[in-house]
C-alpha positions as CSV (number, residue, x, y, z in Angstrom):
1,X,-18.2,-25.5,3.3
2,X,-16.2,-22.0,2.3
3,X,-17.7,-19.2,2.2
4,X,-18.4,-18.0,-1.3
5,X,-16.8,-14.6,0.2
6,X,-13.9,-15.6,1.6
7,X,-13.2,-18.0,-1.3
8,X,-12.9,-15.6,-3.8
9,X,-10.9,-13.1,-1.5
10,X,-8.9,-16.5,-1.6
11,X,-8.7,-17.2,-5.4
12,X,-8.6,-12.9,-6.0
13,X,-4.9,-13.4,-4.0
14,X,-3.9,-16.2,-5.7
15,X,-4.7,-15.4,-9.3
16,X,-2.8,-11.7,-8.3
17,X,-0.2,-13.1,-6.7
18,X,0.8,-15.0,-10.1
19,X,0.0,-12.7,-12.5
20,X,2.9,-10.7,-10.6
21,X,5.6,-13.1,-10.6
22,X,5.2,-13.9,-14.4
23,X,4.8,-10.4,-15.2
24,X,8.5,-9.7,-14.5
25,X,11.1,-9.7,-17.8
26,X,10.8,-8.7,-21.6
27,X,9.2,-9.6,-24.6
28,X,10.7,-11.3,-26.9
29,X,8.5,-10.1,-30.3
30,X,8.9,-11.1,-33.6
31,X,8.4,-7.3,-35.1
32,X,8.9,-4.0,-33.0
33,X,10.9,-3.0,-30.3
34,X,11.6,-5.5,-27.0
35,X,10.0,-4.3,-23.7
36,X,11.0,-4.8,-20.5
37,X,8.1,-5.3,-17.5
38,X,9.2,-4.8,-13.8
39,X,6.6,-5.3,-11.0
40,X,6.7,-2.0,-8.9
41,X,4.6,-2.9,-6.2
42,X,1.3,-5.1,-5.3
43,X,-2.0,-3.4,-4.0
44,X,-2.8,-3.9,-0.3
45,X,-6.4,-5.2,-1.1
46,X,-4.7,-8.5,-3.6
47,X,-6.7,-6.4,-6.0
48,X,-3.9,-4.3,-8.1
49,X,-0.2,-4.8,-9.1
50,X,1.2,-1.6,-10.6
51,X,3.6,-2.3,-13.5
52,X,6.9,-0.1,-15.4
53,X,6.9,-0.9,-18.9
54,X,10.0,0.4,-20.8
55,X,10.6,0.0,-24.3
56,X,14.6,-1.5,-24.9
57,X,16.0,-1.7,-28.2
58,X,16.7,-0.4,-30.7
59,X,15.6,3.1,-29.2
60,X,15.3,2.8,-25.1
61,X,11.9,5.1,-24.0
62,X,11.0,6.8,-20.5
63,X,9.5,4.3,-18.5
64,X,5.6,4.4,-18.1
65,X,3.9,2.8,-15.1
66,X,0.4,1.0,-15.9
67,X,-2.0,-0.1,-12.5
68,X,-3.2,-4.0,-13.6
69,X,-6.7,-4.3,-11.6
70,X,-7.5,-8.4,-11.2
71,X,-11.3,-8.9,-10.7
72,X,-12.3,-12.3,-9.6
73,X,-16.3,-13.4,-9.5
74,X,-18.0,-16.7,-8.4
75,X,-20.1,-18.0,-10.7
Protein backbone atom coordinates (compact mmCIF):
# COMPACT_ATOMS: atom_id res chain seq x y z
CA UNK A 1 0.00 0.00 0.00
CA UNK A 2 1.02 4.04 -0.66
CA UNK A 3 2.00 5.83 1.73
CA UNK A 4 -0.60 8.28 3.03
CA UNK A 5 2.42 10.87 2.65
CA UNK A 6 3.53 10.38 -0.52
CA UNK A 7 -0.10 9.99 -1.84
CA UNK A 8 -1.21 13.25 -1.12
CA UNK A 9 2.18 14.88 -2.26
CA UNK A 10 0.81 12.85 -5.32
CA UNK A 11 -2.79 14.09 -5.51
CA UNK A 12 -1.47 17.89 -4.09
CA UNK A 13 0.54 17.84 -7.78
CA UNK A 14 -2.12 16.60 -9.66
CA UNK A 15 -5.00 18.67 -8.33
CA UNK A 16 -2.33 21.87 -8.93
CA UNK A 17 -1.22 20.94 -11.93
CA UNK A 18 -4.97 21.16 -13.31
CA UNK A 19 -6.17 23.93 -11.65
CA UNK A 20 -3.26 25.72 -13.75
CA UNK A 21 -4.01 24.66 -17.15
CA UNK A 22 -7.79 25.56 -16.74
CA UNK A 23 -6.92 28.71 -15.15
CA UNK A 24 -5.61 30.17 -18.41
CA UNK A 25 -8.29 32.62 -20.62
CA UNK A 26 -11.20 35.06 -19.73
CA UNK A 27 -14.40 35.16 -18.36
CA UNK A 28 -17.09 35.34 -20.24
CA UNK A 29 -19.80 37.16 -17.59
CA UNK A 30 -23.14 38.02 -18.07
CA UNK A 31 -22.83 41.56 -16.17
CA UNK A 32 -19.40 43.58 -15.67
CA UNK A 33 -16.35 43.75 -17.34
CA UNK A 34 -14.43 40.43 -19.07
CA UNK A 35 -11.17 39.40 -17.31
CA UNK A 36 -8.45 37.76 -18.63
CA UNK A 37 -6.32 35.02 -16.37
CA UNK A 38 -2.70 34.15 -17.41
CA UNK A 39 -0.74 31.58 -15.30
CA UNK A 40 2.58 33.29 -14.34
CA UNK A 41 4.36 30.61 -12.85
CA UNK A 42 3.76 27.31 -10.59
CA UNK A 43 5.40 26.98 -6.98
CA UNK A 44 8.33 24.63 -6.72
CA UNK A 45 6.63 22.65 -3.73
CA UNK A 46 3.14 21.76 -6.33
CA UNK A 47 1.72 23.89 -3.50
CA UNK A 48 1.09 27.46 -5.28
CA UNK A 49 0.41 28.85 -8.88
CA UNK A 50 0.67 32.65 -9.02
CA UNK A 51 -1.93 34.18 -11.32
CA UNK A 52 -2.30 37.92 -13.50
CA UNK A 53 -5.72 38.93 -13.51
CA UNK A 54 -6.45 41.87 -15.90
CA UNK A 55 -9.74 43.39 -16.39
CA UNK A 56 -10.48 43.74 -20.57
CA UNK A 57 -13.33 45.58 -21.78
CA UNK A 58 -14.87 48.04 -21.80
CA UNK A 59 -12.06 49.82 -19.70
CA UNK A 60 -8.64 47.67 -19.69
CA UNK A 61 -6.99 47.91 -15.84
CA UNK A 62 -3.18 47.36 -14.58
CA UNK A 63 -2.74 43.83 -14.23
CA UNK A 64 -2.81 42.48 -10.53
CA UNK A 65 -1.07 39.15 -9.71
CA UNK A 66 -2.95 36.84 -6.99
CA UNK A 67 -0.71 33.63 -5.33
CA UNK A 68 -3.50 30.52 -5.53
CA UNK A 69 -2.31 28.20 -2.42
CA UNK A 70 -3.86 24.37 -3.14
CA UNK A 71 -4.08 22.46 0.20
CA UNK A 72 -4.76 18.85 -0.12
CA UNK A 73 -5.60 16.52 3.23
CA UNK A 74 -6.32 12.72 3.53
CA UNK A 75 -9.16 12.03 5.25
Amino acid sequence: MADPIDLTTDVQAYALGTLAEWIKGYTVPEEGPQQKYTLRAVGEDDRSIDVQVETCDPFPSDPKVFRIWLEVEAL
